[in-house]
C-alpha positions in Angstrom: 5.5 0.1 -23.1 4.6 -1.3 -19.7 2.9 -4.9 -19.4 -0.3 -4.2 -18.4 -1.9 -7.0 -15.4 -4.7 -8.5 -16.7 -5.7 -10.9 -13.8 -6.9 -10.4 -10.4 -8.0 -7.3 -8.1 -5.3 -5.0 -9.6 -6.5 -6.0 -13.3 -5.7 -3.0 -15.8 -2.5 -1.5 -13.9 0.4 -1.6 -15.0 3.7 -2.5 -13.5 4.7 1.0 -12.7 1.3 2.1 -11.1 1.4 -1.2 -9.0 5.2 -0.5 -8.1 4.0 2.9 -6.8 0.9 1.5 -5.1 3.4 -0.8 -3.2 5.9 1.9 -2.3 2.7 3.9 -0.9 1.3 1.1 0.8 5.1 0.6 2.5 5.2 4.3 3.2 2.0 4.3 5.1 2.5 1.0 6.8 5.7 2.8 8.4 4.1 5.8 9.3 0.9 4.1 10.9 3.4 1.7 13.1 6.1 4.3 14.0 3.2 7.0 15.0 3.4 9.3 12.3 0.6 9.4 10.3 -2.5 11.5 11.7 -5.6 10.8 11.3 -7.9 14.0 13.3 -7.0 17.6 12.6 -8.2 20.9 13.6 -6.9 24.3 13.0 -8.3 28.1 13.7 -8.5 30.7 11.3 -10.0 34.2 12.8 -13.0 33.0 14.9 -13.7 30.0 13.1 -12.2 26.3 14.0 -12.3 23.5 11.7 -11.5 19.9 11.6 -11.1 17.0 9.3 -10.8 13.3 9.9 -9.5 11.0 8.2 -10.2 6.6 8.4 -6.8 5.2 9.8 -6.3 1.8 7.9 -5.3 -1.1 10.2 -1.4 -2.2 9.9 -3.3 -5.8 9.4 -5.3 -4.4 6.5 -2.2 -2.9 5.1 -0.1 -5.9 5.6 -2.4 -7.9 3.7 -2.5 -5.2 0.9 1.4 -5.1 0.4 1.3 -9.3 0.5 -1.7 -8.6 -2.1 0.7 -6.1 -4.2 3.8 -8.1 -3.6 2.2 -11.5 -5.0 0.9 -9.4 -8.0 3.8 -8.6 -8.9 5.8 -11.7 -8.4 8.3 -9.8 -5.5 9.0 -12.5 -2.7 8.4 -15.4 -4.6 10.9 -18.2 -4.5 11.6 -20.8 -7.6 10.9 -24.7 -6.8 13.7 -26.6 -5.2 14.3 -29.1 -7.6 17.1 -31.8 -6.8 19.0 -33.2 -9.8 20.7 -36.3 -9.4 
């Protein structure tokens, strides 16, 4: 059974769905800086056109939504330094 997070924004997830929310997050980042991802279509079918359109995120907002994801789930964190003499 997976440890459910019971603090912050991503309260009630647990570590799976947050590992996939980051690996989406990622996914999109890429696609949104390399030119990939879409955000206005339109096709025809017969005589009628249609369109859709989608809100592009920000990179900014999704960097700040991986660093959100990442700190929730302890990924990039680094231990004290702690001399011993």
């Amino acid at each position: 059974m997976s440890k459910i997070i019971n603090t912050g924004m991503f309260s009630g997830m647990t570590r799976e769905q947050l590992l996939a929310a980051l690996e989406k997050a990622q996914q999109a980042y890429i696609e949104l800086s390399t030119g990939n991802r879409g955000v206005s279509f339109s096709y025809s079918q017969g005589d009628v056109t249609r369109s859709v359109t989608y809100q592009q995120a920000s990179i900014a907002d999704l960097m700040a939504l991986i660093q959100m994801l990442q700190s929730a789930l302890g990924v990039g964190r680094r231990r004290p330094i702690r001399f011993k003499f």
